[in-house]
N, C-alpha and C positions, 0 to 999 in steps of 0.2 A: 707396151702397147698403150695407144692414146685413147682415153673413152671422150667419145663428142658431149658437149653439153648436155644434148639432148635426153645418149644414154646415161650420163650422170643422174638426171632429175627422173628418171624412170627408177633407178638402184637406191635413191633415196628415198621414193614415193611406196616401192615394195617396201624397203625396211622400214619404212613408218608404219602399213597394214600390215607387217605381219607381228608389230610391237603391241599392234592394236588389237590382234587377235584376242587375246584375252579379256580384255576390256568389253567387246561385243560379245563372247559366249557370258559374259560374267552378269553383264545387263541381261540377256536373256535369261540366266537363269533366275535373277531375281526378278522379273515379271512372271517367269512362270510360279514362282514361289508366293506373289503374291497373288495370282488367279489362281493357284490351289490354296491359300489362305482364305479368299473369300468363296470358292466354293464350299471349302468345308464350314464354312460360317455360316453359307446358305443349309448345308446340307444337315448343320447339329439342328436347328428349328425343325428341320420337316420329321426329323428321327424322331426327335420329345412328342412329333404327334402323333405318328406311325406308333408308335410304344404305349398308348394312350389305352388301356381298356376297356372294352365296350362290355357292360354284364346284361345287355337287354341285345334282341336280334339287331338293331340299330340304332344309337344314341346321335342326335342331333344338337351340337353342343359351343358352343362362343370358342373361340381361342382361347388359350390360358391365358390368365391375365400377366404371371411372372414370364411366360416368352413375350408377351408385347409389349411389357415396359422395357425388358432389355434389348427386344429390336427398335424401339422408338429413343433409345440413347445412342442409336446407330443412325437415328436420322428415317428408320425403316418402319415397316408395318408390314402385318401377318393377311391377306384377306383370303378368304375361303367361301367355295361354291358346295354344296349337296345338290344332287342331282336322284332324288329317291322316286321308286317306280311302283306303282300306285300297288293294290290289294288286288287277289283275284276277283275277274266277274263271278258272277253266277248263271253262267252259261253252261250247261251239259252236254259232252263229247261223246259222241260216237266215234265205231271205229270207221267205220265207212262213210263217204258220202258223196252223192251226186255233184253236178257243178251248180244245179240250185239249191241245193242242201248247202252247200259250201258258203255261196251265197249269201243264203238265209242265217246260215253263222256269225258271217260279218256283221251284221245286223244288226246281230241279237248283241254280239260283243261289246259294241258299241253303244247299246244302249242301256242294258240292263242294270242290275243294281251289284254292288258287290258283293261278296260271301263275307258276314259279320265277322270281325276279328278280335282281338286281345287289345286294344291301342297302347298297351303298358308294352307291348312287345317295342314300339318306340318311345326310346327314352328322349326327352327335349328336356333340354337346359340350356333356353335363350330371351336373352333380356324382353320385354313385351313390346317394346316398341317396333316389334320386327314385322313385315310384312312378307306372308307366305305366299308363293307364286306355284298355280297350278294350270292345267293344261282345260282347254273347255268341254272335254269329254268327260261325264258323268261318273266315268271309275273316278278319273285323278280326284273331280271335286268333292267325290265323297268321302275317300280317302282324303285328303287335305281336312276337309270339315270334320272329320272324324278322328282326325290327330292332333289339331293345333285349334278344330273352331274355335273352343272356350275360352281363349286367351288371344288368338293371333285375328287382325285381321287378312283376309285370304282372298288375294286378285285373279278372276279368272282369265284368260287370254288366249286367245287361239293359234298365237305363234308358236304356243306351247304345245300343241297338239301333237298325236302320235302320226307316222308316218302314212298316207291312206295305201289302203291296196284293193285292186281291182279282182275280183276274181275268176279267171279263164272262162270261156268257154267250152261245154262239151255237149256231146250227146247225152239224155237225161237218163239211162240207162248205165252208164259208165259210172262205176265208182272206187273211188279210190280213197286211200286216208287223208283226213284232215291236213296232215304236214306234208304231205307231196301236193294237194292242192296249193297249197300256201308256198310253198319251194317254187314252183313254178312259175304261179301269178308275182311273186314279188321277183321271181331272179328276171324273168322278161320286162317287169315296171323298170326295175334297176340296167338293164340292157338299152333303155328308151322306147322300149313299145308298150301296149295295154297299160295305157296312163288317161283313156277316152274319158272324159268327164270328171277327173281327176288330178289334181297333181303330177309334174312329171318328177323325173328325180333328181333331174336337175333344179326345178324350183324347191323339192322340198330340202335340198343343203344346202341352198342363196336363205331356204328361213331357218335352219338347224345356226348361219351366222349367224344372224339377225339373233336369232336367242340365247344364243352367248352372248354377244355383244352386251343385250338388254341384261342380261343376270350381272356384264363385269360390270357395270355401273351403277348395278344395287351393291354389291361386294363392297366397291368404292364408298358408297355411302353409307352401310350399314357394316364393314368387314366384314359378315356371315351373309350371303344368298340363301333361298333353301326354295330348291322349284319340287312339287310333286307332279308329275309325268309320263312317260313311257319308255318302255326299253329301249327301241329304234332311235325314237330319240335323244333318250340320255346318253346313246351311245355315241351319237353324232355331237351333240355338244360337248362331249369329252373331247372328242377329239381337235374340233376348231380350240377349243383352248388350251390342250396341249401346242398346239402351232403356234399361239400366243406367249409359248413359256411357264404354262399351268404346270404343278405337280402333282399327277395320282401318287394320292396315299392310299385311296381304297376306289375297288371296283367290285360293284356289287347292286349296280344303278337297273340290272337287266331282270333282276330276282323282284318280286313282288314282296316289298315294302324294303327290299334291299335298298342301298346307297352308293353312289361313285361320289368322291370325293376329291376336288381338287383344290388344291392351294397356291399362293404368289405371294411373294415379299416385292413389296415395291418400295417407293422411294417415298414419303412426306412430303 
């Protein structure tokens, strides 16, 4: 039997891809070998912090200095955001309460002063040129000025503020606990409704960006951020800088004086 030219250079064209078979699994496999070589290269730095022991409820603390001179022989750098949530008020809970009572809570929460704490319960080990970022509400500032005034200076900003919430409407008769009032008025703010004279929720995660943003570029200039803040908050800013390639090593930003901690290795 005659093969035409045509089917010639086809039987030739096969047995050159399938000579070639190997040569293509063989390339792949050393890109994958070298994406698991610099994942785990990523991943020993974030271990050595994760590993790192905190003997006080929260330590606020520089990078180590022997992981950043070995990441910067790579060309790399370590930076790191705290994201710590302020002290409790000194606000008094009942169990019940009207929808002006409730109200009247918001209020008081937002204004009051904090319950006096330990401030050795945070540990800080960071060079003094740092500047502390806290949120404009009266907890965070005082908490801020009570952990770092003596040495740090400390910028207040209202980007930083906690998330607002409106409180329902009811009949003044009706009463119900604190956390189902707050269930309610914040899961309908978060649905898009009862946001009147307020924030909606969609404006307050165009600003939850906005304060990531502004913390990666203290991070950038200082490699340690350290904002004092809110829960809702710090929980939101976790999360837009997870979406940026951030790594939680610690979440604990939602506890009062607790911390969320995230970190990035970038490039020099």
């Amino acid at each position: 039997m005659v093969l035409s030219q045509h089917k010639i250079r086809n039987l030739i064209t096969i047995k050159y891809c399938i000579k070639a078979i190997p040569i293509v699994v063989l390339g792949f496999f050393l890109l994958g070998c070298s994406a698991q070589s610099n994942l785990l290269r990523e991943k020993k730095p974030l271990e050595q912090i994760t590993k790192t022991k905190c003997v006080t409820f929260t330590c606020v603390s520089e990078i180590d200095s022997s992981l950043q001179a070995d990441l910067k022989k790579q060309g790399k750098q370590m930076l790191q955001i705290y994201l710590i949530r302020h002290a409790k008020p000194n606000v008094k809970k009942n169990w019940f309460y009207s929808a002006e009572e409730a109200i009247r809570y918001v209020i008081d929460y937002n204004s009051v002063p904090i319950i006096p704490f330990d401030p050795s319960l945070v540990a800080v080990n960071l060079r003094p040129n740092h500047i502390i970022y806290c949120s404009s509400l009266p907890r965070a500032q005082e908490t801020a000025l009570k952990i770092f005034g003596d040495t740090y200076t400390i910028v207040s900003d209202s980007v930083f503020r906690e998330f607002e919430i409106r409180m329902i409407s009811a009949n003044s008769f009706f009463k119900m606990p604190l956390g189902v009032w707050q269930a309610f008025s914040r899961g309908s703010w978060m649905l898009g409704f009862n946001h009147r004279d307020i924030e909606s929720h969609k404006e307050a995660k165009l600003r939850a960006q906005q304060a990531a943003e502004n913390l990666i570029k203290v991070a950038h200039d200082e490699e340690t951020a350290v904002l004092v803040a809110h829960g809702m908050l710090n929980g939101a800013i976790a999360k837009e800088l997870e979406k940026k390639g951030w790594k939680l090593i610690q979440k604990k930003g939602y506890v009062n004086l607790g911390a969320t901690i995230l970190v990035k290795i970038v490039d020099l």
